[in-house]
C-alpha positions as CSV (number, residue, x, y, z in Angstrom):
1,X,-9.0,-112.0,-45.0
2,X,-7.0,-113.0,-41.8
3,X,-5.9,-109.6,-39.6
4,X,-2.2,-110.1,-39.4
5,X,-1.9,-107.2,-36.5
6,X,-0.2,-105.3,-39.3
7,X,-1.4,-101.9,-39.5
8,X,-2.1,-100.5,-43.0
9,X,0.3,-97.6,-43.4
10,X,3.0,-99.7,-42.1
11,X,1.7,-102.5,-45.2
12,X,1.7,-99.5,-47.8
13,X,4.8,-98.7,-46.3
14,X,6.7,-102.4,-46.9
15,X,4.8,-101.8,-50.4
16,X,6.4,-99.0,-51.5
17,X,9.6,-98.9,-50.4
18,X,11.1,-102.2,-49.0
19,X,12.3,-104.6,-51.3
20,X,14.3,-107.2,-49.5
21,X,14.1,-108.3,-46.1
22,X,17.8,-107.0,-46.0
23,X,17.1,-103.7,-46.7
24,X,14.6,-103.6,-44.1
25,X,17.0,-104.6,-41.6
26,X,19.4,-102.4,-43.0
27,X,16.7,-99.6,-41.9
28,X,16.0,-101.2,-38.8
29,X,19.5,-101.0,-38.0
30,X,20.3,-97.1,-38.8
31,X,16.3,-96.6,-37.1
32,X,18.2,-97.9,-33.8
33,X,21.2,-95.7,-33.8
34,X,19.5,-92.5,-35.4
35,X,22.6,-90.6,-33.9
36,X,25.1,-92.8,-35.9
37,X,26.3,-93.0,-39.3
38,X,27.2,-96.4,-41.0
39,X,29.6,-96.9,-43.6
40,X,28.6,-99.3,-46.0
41,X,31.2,-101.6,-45.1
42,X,30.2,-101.2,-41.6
43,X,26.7,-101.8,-42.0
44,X,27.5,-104.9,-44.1
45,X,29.4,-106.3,-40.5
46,X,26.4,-105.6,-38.3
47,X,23.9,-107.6,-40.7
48,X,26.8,-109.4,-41.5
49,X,25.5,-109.4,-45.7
50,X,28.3,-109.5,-48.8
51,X,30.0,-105.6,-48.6
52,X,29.2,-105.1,-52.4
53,X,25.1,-105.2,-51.3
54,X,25.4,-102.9,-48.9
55,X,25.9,-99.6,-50.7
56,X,24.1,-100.1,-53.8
57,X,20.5,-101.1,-51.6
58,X,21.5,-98.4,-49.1
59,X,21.2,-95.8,-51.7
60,X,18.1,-97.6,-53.3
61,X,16.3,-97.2,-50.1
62,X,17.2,-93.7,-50.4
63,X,15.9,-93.2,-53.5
64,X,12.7,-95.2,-52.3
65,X,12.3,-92.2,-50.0
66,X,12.9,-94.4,-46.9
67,X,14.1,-92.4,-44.1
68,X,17.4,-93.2,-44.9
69,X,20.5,-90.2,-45.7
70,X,23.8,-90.5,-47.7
71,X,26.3,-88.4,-46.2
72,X,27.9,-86.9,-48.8
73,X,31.4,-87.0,-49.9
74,X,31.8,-89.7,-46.6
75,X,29.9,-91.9,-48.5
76,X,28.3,-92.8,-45.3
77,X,24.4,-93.5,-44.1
78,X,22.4,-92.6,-41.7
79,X,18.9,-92.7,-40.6
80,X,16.9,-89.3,-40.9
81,X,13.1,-89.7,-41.0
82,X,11.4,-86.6,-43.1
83,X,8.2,-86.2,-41.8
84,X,6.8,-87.4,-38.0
85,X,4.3,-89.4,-39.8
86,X,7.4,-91.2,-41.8
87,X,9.0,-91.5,-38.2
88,X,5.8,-93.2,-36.9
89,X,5.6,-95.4,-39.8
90,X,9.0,-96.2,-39.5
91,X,8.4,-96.8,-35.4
92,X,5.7,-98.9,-36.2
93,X,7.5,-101.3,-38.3
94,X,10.3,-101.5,-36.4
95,X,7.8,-102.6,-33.2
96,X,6.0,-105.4,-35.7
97,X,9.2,-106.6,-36.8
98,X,9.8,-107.3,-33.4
99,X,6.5,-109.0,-32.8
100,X,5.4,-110.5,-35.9
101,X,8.7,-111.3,-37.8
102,X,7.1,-113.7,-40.0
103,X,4.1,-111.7,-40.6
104,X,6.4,-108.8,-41.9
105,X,8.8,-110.9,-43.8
106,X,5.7,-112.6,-46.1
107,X,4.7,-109.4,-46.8
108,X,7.9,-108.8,-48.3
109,X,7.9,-111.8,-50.1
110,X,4.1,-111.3,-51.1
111,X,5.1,-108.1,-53.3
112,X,4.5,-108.2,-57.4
113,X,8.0,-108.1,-59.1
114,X,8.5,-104.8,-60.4
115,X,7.7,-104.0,-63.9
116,X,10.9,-103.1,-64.5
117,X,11.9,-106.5,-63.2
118,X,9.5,-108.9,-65.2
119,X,10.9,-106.5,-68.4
120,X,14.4,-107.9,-67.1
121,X,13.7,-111.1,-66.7
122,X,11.6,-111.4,-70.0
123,X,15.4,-111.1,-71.9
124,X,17.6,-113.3,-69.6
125,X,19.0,-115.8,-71.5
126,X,18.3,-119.3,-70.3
127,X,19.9,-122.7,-71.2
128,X,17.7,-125.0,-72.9
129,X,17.1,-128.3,-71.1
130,X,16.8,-130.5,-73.6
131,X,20.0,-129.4,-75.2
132,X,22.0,-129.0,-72.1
């Protein structure tokens, strides 16, 4: 196996938690400015993404336990890692981002689809080609 200068907890981290190359960006942003909060809206300009993906993957990152926070009722997002070890993880990644862009981004695109997902996909409905 080729070393890819990736470290392992930042690997498990991508594993776990990131699943778009937006999203991480979207944390790399609010891991920048860990004094601001982003509205949706706003964060959609920086990265400049569709508005109506920014909230929806914002929260799932949250979910995901990512050091991201929803500032509730503002609606807005922040970053706030839980643990030091998170913030070093999160450090980390931001610092091979930097460095190894492509590395990072085919790990992304290296990850199983969910189970969920391959569920999902199992009953969308597809046009037959030889019908048309």
């Amino acid at each position: 196996m080729v070393d890819d200068g990736i470290p392992e907890r930042v690997k498990a981290f991508l594993a776990e938690r990131i699943d778009s190359v937006v999203q991480l960006e979207a944390l790399l942003l609010l891991h920048a400015s860990p004094d601001a909060a982003f509205s949706p809206d706003a964060l959609a300009h920086e990265l400049r993404i569709d508005p109506a993906w920014a909230e929806p993957n914002l929260r799932r990152l949250a979910a995901h336990k990512a050091p991201v926070v929803v500032e509730e009722p503002a609606g807005s997002f922040r970053y706030g890692a839980v643990t030091a070890d998170l913030a070093a993880t999160v450090d980390e990644l931001a610092a091979c981002y930097a460095a190894r862009r492509v590395s990072v981004i085919g790990l992304i695109f290296s990850k199983p689809p969910s189970p969920l997902q391959h569920f999902a996909d199992a009953f969308r409905i597809r046009k037959d080609k030889a019908g048309g």
